[in-house]
Every structure is written in structure tokens, then in C-alpha cells.
C-alpha positions as CSV (number, residue, x, y, z in Angstrom):
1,X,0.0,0.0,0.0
2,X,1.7,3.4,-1.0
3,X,2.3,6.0,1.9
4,X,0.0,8.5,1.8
5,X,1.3,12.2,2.7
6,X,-0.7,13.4,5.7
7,X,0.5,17.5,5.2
8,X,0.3,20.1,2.6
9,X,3.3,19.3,0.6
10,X,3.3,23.0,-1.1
11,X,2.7,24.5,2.6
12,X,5.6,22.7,4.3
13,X,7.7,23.6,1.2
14,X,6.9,27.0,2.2
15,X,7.7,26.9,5.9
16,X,10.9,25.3,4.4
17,X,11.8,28.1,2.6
18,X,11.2,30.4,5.2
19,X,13.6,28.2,7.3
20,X,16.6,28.7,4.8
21,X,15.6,33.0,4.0
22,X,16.1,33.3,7.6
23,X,19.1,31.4,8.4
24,X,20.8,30.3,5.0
25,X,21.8,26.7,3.8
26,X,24.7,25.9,6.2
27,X,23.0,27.0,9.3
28,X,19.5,25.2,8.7
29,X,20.0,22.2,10.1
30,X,17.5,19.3,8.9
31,X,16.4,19.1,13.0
32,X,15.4,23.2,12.1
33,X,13.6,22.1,8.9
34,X,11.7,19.3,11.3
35,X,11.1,22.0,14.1
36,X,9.9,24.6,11.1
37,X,7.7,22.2,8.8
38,X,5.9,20.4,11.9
39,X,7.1,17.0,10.0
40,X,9.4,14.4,10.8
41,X,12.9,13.4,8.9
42,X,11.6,10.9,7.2
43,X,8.7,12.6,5.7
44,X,10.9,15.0,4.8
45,X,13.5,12.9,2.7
46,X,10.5,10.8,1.5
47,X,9.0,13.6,-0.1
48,X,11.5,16.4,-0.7
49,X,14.7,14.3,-0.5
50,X,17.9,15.4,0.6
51,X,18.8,18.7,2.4
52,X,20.4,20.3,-0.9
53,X,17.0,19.0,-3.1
54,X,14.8,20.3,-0.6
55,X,16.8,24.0,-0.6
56,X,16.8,24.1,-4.2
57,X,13.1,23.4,-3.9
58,X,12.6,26.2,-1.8
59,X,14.9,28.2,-3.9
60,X,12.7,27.9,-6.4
61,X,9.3,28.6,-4.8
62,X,10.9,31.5,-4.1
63,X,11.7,32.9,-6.7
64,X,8.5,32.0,-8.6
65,X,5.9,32.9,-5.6
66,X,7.9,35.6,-4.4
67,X,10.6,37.3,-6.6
68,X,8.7,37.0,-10.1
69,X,5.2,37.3,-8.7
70,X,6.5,40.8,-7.2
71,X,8.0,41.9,-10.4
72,X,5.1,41.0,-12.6
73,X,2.8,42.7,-10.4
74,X,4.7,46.0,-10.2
75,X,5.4,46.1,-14.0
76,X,2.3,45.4,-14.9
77,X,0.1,48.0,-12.8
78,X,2.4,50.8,-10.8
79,X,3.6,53.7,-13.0
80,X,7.7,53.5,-13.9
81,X,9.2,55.3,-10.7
82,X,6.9,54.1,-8.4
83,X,7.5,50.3,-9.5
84,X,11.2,51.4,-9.2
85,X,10.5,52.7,-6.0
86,X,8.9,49.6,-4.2
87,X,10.9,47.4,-5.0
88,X,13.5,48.8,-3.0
89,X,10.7,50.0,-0.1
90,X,9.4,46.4,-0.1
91,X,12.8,45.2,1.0
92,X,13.5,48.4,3.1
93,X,10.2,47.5,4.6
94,X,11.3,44.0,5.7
95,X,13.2,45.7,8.5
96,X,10.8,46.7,10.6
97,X,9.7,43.0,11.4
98,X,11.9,41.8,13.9
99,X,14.1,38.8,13.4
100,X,12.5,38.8,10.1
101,X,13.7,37.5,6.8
102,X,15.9,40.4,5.6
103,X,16.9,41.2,2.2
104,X,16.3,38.2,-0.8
105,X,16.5,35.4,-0.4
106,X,18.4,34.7,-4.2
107,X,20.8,37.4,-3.1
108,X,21.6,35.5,-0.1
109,X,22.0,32.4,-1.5
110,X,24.2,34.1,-4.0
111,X,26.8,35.3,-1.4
112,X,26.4,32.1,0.3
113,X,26.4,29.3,-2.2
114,X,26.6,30.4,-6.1
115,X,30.6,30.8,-6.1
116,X,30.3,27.1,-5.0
117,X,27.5,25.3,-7.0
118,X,27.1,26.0,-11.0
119,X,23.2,25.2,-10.7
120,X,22.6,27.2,-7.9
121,X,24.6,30.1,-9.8
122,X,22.5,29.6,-12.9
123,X,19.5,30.3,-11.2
124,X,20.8,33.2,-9.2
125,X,21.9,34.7,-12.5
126,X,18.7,34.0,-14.6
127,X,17.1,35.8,-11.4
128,X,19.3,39.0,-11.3
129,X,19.0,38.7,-15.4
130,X,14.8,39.1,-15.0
131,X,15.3,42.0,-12.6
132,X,17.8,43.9,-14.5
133,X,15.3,43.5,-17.0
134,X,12.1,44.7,-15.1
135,X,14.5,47.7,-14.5
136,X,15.1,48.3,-17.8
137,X,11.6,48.0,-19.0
138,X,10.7,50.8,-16.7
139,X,13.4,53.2,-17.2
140,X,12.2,52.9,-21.3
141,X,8.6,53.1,-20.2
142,X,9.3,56.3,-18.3
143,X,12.0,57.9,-21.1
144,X,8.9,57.6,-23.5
145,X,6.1,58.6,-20.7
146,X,8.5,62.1,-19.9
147,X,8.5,61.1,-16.4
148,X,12.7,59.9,-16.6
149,X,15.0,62.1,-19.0
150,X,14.9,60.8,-22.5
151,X,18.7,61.3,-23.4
152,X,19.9,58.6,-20.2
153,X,21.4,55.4,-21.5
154,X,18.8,53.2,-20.1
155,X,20.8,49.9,-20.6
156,X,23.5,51.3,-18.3
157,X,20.9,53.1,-15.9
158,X,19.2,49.6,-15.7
159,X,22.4,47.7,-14.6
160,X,22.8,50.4,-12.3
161,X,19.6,50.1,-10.5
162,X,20.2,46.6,-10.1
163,X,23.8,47.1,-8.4
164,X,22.1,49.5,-6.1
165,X,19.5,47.1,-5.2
166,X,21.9,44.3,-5.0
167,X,23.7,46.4,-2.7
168,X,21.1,47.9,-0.5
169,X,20.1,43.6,0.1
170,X,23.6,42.6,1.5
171,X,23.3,45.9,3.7
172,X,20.1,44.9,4.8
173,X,21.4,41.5,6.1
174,X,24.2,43.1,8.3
175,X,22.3,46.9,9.0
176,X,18.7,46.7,8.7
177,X,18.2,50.6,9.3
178,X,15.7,52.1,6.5
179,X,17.9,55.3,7.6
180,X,21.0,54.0,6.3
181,X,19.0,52.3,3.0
182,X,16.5,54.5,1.8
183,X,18.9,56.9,0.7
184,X,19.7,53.9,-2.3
185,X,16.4,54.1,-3.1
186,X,16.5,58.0,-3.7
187,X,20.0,57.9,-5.6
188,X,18.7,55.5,-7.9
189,X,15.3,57.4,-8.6
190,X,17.4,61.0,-8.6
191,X,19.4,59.2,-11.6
192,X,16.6,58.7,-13.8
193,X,15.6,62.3,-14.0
């Protein structure tokens, strides 16, 4: 008789991703992932597998649920500068909430684990790839709406917004004071005009 799951695989994934935003991949432990999922080892392996499958799971979920579903949303209904704008508020944001998950978690996992593993580096890049593009798309949306100056060299404005942001996420992780990061924000926004 095959074992039959008796928790929300898609749920506990989520918990699981939680787990490693918070704390990373060396310092989750699989008794954290037990203790943050509400399942047992077993279960776990059984349905996930290993610790490094059941990151890159969460990875994943992450950046689908999370990362793209931000992007898409932002592009597709707040004007140019204010998309541009929350991005970098939505992390900013993520401050105020106490032991919280700070900054992204692809960014994290690219200072933690993408000079070290070629898939997880691929997927880091095709993630900071999308978002330089979101960035780009609104800087040429707001050159042709008036709103950012027409002559800027969007391309290279673009790849500067996304430094900025990558920046402004490892200084969340170490100095979580909006003081300190909004001024990233504002630099970023002053450039475009």
C-alpha cells in the first residue's frame, strides 16, 4: 500500500523556505527544517529528498511565488518610478519586522552558495537577469512617458539600479536601518531624471 502524505506538501515547502531566507543553507540544520515544517525526517527525505534537493526546492518557490510574482505585479500596474520605487521600499520595509527575513533570499544564496555550485549560480543569474530587465523595461517606459530624461542610456541606468539594489540587500542583512538604505532608493530614482 503506497504511503500517503498526511501534510500540505506545497505548505511545508513553504515553511521550508522560510527556514533557509532566515538562516541560510549551512545554518539550517534538517532538525530546524523538522522543528519549522511540523514534519518528521523521514517525511521530509520521502518527499523532498535530501537537504540540498529540498533547498533548491525552496529556492525555487521563491523565486517564482515571491521574486517574479513581485516583479510581474509592479510592472504590470504601478507607473515606472513608483514600481522602481517599491521594489526597493518592499525590502527596506522588511526591517521593521523583527528577526525577520531580511533582504532576498536569491541574493543571499548568491553570497552564500553560487561561487560554489554551478546550478545554484545559474538560477541566481537567470534571477538578477529578469530583474535587470524589469529595470530596464521601466526606465524605457518612463524615457517615452516624460517622467525619466529621455537622453539617459537606459541599458546602463538599468544595470545600475540593479547594483544599487543588490547592494542595498547585503546591507540589509548586516544593517537593517531604513535610515541607512532608503537613501539607495532615492539615488537611484534622482538618476533617472
Amino acid at each position: 500500500m503506497p504511503w500517503e502524505k498526511n501534510f500540505d506538501v506545497d505548505a511545508t515547502l513553504t515553511k521550508a523556505m522560510q527556514a533557509f531566507w532566515a538562516h541560510g543553507y549551512e545554518a539550517t540544520s534538517m532538525q530546524d527544517l523538522v522543528t519549522a515544517t511540523g514534519i518528521n525526517r523521514a517525511s521530509i527525505y520521502a518527499t523532498y529528498g535530501d537537504k540540498r534537493a529540498l533547498f533548491l526546492s525552496a529556492l525555487k518557490k521563491y523565486d517564482v511565488d515571491v521574486r517574479r510574482r513581485m516583479f510581474e505585479q509592479l510592472g504590470a500596474s504601478a507607473p515606472p518610478a513608483e514600481a522602481i520605487a517599491t521594489v526597493f521600499d518592499r525590502f527596506i520595509d522588511q526591517t521593521d519586522v523583527p528577526h525577520g527575513n531580511w533582504g532576498c533570499f536569491i541574493v543571499n544564496t548568491a553570497l552564500e552558495l553560487a561561487a560554489h555550485d554551478s546550478e545554484i549560480a545559474d538560477l541566481v543569474n537567470a534571477a538578477q537577469d529578469d530583474i535587470g530587465a524589469f529595470f530596464l523595461a521601466m526606465i524605457r517606459k518612463g524615457q517615452r512617458d516624460g517622467i525619466f530624461a529621455a537622453d539617459g542610456d537606459a541599458e546602463r541606468l538599468a544595470h545600475q539600479a540593479l547594483a544599487s539594489m543588490l547592494g542595498m540587500l547585503v546591507m540589509i542583512r548586516s544593517r537593517p536601518d531604513p535610515a541607512a538604505l532608503r537613501p539607495i532608493r532615492d539615488g537611484v530614482l534622482k538618476s533617472l531624471i
